[in-house]
MDTraj code that builds the backbone (N, CA, C; nanometers):
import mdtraj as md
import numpy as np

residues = "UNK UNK UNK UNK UNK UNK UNK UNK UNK UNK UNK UNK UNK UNK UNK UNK UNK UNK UNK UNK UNK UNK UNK UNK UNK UNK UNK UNK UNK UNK UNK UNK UNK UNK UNK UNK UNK UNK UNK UNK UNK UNK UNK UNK UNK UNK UNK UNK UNK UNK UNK UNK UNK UNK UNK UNK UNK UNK UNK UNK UNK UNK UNK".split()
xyz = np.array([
    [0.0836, -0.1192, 0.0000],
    [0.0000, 0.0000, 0.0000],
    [0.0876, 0.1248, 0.0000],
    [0.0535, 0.2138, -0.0195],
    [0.1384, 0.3722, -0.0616],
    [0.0837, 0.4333, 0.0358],
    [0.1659, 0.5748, 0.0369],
    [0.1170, 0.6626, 0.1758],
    [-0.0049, 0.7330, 0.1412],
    [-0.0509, 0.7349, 0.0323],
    [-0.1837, 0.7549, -0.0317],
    [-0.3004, 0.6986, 0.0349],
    [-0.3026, 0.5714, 0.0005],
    [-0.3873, 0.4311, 0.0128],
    [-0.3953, 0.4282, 0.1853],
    [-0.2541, 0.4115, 0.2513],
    [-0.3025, 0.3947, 0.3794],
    [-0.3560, 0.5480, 0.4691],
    [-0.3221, 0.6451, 0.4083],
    [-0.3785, 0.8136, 0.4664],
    [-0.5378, 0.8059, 0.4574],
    [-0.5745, 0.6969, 0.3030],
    [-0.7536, 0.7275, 0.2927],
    [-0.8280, 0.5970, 0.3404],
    [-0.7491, 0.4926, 0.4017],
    [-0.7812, 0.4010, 0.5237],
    [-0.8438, 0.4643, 0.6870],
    [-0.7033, 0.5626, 0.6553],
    [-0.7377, 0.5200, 0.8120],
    [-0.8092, 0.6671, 0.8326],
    [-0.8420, 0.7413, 0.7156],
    [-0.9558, 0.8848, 0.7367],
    [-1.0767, 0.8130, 0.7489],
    [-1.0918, 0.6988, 0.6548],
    [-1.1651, 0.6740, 0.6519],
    [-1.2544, 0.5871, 0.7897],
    [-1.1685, 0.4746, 0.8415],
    [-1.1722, 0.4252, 0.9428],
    [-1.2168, 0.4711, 1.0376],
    [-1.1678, 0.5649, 1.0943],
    [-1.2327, 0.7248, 1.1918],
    [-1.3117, 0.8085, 1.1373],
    [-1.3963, 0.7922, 0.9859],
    [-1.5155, 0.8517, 1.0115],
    [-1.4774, 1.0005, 0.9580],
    [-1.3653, 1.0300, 0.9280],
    [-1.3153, 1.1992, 0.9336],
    [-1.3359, 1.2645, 0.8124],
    [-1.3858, 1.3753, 0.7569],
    [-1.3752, 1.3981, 0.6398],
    [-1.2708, 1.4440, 0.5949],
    [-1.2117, 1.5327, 0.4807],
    [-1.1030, 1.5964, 0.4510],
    [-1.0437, 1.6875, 0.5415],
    [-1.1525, 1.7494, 0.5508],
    [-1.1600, 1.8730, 0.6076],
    [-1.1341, 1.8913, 0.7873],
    [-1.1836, 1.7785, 0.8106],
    [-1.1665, 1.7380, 0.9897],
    [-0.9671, 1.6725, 0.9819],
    [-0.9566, 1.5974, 0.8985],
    [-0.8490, 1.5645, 0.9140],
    [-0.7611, 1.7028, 0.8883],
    [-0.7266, 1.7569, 0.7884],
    [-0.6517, 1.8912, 0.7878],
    [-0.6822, 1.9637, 0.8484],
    [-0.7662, 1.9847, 0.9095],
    [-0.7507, 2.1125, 1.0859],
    [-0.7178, 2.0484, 1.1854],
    [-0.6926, 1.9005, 1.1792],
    [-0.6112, 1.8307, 1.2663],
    [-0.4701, 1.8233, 1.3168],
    [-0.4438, 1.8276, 1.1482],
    [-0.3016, 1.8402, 1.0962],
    [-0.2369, 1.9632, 1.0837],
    [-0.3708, 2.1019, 1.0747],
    [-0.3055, 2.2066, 1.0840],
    [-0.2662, 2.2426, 0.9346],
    [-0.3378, 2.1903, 0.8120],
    [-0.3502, 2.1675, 0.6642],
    [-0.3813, 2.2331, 0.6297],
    [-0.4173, 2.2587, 0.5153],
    [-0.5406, 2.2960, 0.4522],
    [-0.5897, 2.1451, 0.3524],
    [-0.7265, 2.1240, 0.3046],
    [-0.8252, 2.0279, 0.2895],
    [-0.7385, 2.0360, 0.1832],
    [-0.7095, 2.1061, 0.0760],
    [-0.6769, 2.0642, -0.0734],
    [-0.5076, 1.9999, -0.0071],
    [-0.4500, 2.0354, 0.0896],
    [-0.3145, 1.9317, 0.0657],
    [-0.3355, 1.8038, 0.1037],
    [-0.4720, 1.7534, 0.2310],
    [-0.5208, 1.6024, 0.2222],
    [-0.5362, 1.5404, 0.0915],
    [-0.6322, 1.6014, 0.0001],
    [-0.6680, 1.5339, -0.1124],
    [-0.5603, 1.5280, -0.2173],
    [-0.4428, 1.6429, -0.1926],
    [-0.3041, 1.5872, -0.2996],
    [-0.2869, 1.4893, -0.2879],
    [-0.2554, 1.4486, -0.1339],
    [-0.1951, 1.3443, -0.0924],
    [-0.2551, 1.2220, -0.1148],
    [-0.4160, 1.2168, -0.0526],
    [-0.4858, 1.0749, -0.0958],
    [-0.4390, 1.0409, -0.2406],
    [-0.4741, 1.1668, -0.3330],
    [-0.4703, 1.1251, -0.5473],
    [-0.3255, 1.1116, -0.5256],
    [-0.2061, 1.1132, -0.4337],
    [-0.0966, 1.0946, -0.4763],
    [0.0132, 1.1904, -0.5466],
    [-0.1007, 1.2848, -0.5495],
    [-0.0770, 1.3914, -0.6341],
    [0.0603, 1.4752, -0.6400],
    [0.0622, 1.5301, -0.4799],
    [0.1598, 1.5684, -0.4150],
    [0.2312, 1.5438, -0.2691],
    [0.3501, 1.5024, -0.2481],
    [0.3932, 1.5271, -0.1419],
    [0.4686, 1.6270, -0.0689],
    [0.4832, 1.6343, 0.0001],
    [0.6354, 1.6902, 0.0659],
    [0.7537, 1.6145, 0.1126],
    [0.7012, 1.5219, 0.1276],
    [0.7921, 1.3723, 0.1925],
    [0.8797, 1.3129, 0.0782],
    [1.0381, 1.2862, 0.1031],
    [1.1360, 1.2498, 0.0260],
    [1.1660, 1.1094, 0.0130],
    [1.1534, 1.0529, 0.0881],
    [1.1996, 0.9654, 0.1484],
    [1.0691, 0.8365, 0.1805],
    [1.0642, 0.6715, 0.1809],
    [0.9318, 0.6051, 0.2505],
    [0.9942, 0.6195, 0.3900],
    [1.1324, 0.6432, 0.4823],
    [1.1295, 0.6436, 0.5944],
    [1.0013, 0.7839, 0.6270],
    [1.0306, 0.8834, 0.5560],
    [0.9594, 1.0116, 0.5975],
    [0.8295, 0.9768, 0.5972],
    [0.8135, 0.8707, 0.4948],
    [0.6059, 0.8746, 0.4205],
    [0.5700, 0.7877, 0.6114],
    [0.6628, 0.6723, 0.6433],
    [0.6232, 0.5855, 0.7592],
    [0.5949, 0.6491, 0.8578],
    [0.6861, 0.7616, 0.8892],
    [0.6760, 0.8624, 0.9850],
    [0.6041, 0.9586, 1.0294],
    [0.5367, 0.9693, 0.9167],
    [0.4325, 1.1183, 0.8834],
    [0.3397, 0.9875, 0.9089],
    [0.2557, 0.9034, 0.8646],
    [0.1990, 0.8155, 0.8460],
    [0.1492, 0.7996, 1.0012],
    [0.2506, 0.7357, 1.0906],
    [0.2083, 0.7254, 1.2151],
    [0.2361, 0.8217, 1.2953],
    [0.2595, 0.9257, 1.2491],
    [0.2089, 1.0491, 1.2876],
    [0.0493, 1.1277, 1.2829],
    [0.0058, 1.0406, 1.2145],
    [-0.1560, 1.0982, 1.1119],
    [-0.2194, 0.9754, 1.1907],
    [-0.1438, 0.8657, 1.2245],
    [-0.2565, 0.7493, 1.2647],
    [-0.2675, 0.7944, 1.4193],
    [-0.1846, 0.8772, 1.4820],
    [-0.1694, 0.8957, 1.6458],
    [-0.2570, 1.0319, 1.6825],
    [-0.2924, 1.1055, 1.5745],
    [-0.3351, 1.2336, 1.5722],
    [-0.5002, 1.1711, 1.5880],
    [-0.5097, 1.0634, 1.4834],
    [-0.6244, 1.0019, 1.4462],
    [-0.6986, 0.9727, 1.5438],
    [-0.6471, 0.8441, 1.6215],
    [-0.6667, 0.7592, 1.7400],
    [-0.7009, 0.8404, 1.8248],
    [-0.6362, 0.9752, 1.8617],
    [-0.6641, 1.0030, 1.9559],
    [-0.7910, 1.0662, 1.9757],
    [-0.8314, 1.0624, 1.8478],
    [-0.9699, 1.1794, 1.8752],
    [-1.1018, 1.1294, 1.9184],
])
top = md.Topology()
chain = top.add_chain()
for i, resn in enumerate(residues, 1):
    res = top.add_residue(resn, chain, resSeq=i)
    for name in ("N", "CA", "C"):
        top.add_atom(name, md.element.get_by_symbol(name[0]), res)
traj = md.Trajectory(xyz[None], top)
């Protein structure tokens, strides 16, 4: 799975829309949906995508 695929798992999983997740993150909604289409990152690296990743799943959980 890609950092795409597992970002629109686990929004999804929790119920969150775009928009709940990026004021989570402190986003804005159009850089969630780069990311789900793959579109765009900022992340260089899959250590960075893993990191950010369970960073987004801990933000998640907790809510």
């Amino acid at each position: 799975m890609t950092f795409a695929d597992n970002l629109v798992r686990l929004r999804r999983e929790k119920g969150f829309s775009q928009e709940q997740l990026a004021d989570l993150m402190d986003v804005s909604r159009q850089a969630v949906s780069k990311w789900e289409a793959g579109a765009a990152t900022y992340l260089k690296t899959q250590a960075e995508h893993s990191t950010r990743l369970s960073e987004i799943s801990s933000v998640i959980r907790m809510v």
